[in-house]
C-alpha positions as CSV (number, residue, x, y, z in Angstrom):
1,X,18.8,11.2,11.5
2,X,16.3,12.5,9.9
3,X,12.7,11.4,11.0
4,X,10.3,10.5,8.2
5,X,6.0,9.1,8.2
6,X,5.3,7.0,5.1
7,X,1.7,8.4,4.3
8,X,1.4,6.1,1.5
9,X,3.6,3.9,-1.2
10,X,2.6,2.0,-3.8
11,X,4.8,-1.2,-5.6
12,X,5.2,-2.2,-8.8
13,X,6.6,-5.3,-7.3
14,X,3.9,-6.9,-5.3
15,X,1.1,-4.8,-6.9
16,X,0.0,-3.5,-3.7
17,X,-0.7,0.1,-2.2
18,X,-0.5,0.6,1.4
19,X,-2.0,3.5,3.6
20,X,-0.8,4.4,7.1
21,X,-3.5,3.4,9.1
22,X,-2.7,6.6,10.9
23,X,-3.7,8.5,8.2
24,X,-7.5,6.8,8.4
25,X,-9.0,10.1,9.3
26,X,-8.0,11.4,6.1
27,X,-11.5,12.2,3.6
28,X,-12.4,9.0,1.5
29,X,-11.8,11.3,-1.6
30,X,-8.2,11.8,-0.5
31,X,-7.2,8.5,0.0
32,X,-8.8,6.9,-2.9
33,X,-6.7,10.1,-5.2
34,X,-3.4,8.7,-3.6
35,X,-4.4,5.2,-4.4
36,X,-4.9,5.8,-8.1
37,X,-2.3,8.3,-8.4
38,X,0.5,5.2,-6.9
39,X,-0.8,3.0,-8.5
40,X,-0.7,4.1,-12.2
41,X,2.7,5.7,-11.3
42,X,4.1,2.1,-10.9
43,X,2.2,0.5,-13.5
44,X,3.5,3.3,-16.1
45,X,7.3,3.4,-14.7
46,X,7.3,0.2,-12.8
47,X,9.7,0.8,-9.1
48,X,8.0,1.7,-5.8
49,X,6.3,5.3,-5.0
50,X,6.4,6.2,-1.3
51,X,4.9,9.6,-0.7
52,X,6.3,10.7,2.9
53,X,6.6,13.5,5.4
54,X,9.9,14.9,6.4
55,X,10.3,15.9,10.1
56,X,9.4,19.4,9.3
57,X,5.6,18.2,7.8
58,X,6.7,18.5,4.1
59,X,5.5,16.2,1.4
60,X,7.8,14.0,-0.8
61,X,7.5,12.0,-3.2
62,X,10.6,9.0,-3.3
63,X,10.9,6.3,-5.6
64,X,13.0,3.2,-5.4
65,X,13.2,0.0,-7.3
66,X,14.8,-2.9,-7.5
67,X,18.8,-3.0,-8.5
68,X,18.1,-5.7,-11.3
69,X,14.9,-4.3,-12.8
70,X,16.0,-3.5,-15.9
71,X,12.3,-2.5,-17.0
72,X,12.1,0.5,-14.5
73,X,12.1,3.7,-16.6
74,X,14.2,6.0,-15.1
75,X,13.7,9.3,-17.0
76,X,9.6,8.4,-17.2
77,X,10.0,8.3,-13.4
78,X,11.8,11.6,-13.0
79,X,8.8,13.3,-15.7
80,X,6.1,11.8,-13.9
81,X,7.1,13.3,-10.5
82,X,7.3,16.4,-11.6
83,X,4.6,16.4,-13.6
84,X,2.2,15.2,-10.2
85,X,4.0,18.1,-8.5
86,X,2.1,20.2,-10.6
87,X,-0.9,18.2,-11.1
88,X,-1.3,17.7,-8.0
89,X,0.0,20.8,-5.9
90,X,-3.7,21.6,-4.0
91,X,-3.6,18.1,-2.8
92,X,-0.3,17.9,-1.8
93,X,-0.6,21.6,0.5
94,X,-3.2,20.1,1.8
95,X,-2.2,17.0,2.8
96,X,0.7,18.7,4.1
97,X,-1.7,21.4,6.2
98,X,-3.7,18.3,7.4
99,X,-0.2,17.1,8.9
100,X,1.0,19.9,10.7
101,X,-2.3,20.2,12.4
102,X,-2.7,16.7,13.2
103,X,0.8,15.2,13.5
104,X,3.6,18.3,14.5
């Protein structure tokens, strides 16, 4: 089974964003960017936005919602993620760098 650290998530659901308290060190810059980032991903497509690392110390972004939410916007969802891919490529290396230093 494949081993995986929430970094963050975000829900459309409860309107919350969580942080891994593990991931406290990381530059007030940084997490406040993940916060907004979440956070208008589920208010534009609705569903919940977990960015995690695999066991290997490489970012991912997954996104779940609820079976009966008819209001979550499947191809928005699949646009937006690749569009933060792109937008946000420096951040996620080095996010990913801060990982493998602190965390493998």
């Amino acid at each position: 089974m494949e081993e995986e650290i929430v970094l963050c998530a975000a829900s459309a659901y409860e309107q919350k964003f969580y942080l891994n308290p593990e991931f406290d060190t990381l530059p007030e810059n940084v997490k406040q960017e993940l916060q907004i980032m979440c956070v208008l991903y589920t208010e534009d497509v609705g569903g919940i936005l977990m960015i995690v690392f695999d066991e290997d110390g490489n970012l991912e972004l997954k996104v779940d919602h609820e079976e009966d939410d008819f209001f979550f916007d499947e191809i928005g969802s699949v646009l937006k993620i690749k569009e933060l891919q792109q937008t946000k490529r420096d951040l996620f290396e080095s996010l990913e760098m801060f990982f493998k230093v602190f965390f493998l």
